[in-house]
C-alpha positions in Angstrom: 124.1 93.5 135.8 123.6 89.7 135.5 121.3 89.5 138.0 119.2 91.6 137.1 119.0 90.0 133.6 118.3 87.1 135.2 115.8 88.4 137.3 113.9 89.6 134.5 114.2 86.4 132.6 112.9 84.4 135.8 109.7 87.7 136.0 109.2 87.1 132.1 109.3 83.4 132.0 106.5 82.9 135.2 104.3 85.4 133.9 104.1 83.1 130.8 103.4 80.6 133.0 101.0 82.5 134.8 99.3 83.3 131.6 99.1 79.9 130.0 97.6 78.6 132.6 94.7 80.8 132.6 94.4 80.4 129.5 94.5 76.6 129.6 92.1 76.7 132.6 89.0 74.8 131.3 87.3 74.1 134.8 83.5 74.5 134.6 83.6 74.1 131.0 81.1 70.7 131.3 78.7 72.3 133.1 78.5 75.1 130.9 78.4 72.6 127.9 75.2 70.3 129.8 73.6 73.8 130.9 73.7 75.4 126.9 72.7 72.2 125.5 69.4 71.8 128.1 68.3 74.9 126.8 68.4 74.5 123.9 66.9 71.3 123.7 63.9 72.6 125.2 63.5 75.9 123.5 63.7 73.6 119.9 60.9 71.0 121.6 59.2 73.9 122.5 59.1 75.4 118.9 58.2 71.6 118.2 55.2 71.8 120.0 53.9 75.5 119.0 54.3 74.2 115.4 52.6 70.7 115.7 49.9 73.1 117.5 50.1 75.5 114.5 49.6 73.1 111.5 47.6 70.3 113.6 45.5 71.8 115.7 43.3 68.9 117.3 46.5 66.5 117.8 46.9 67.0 121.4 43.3 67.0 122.4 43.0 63.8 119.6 45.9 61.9 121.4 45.1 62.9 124.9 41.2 61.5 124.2 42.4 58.5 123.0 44.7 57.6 126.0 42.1 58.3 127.9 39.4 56.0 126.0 42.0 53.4 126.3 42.9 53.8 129.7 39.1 53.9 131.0 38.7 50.9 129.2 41.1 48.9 130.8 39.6 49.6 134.4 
């Protein structure tokens, strides 16, 4: 009867350990992090641009023309 008190403490006690250590597992967990936060960065610059667009609509074309005068100039 000790034995199989024991037994059951030894099955208990590993799948404890079993179980804390999956839940402890964190592997991938920085590559998930870099992934999420790429995405985000460029859906918000995205919505950065469509709203610079939105309220300003000649900024692009403005800034674009001027590198170009600026660059033409220099050659």
């Amino acid at each position: 009867m000790k034995n199989v008190i024991w037994n059951i403490g030894n099955k208990v006690r590993n799948g404890m350990a079993k179980v804390q250590g999956k839940l402890s597992d964190c592997r991938g967990d920085l590559a998930v992090n870099t992934i999420g936060g790429i995405i985000i960065a460029v859906v918000l610059i995205g919505l950065l641009i469509a709203a610079i667009r939105t309220f300003f609509p000649g900024f692009f074309t403005a800034m674009f023309n001027s590198m170009q005068q600026k660059l033409n100039a220099n050659w």
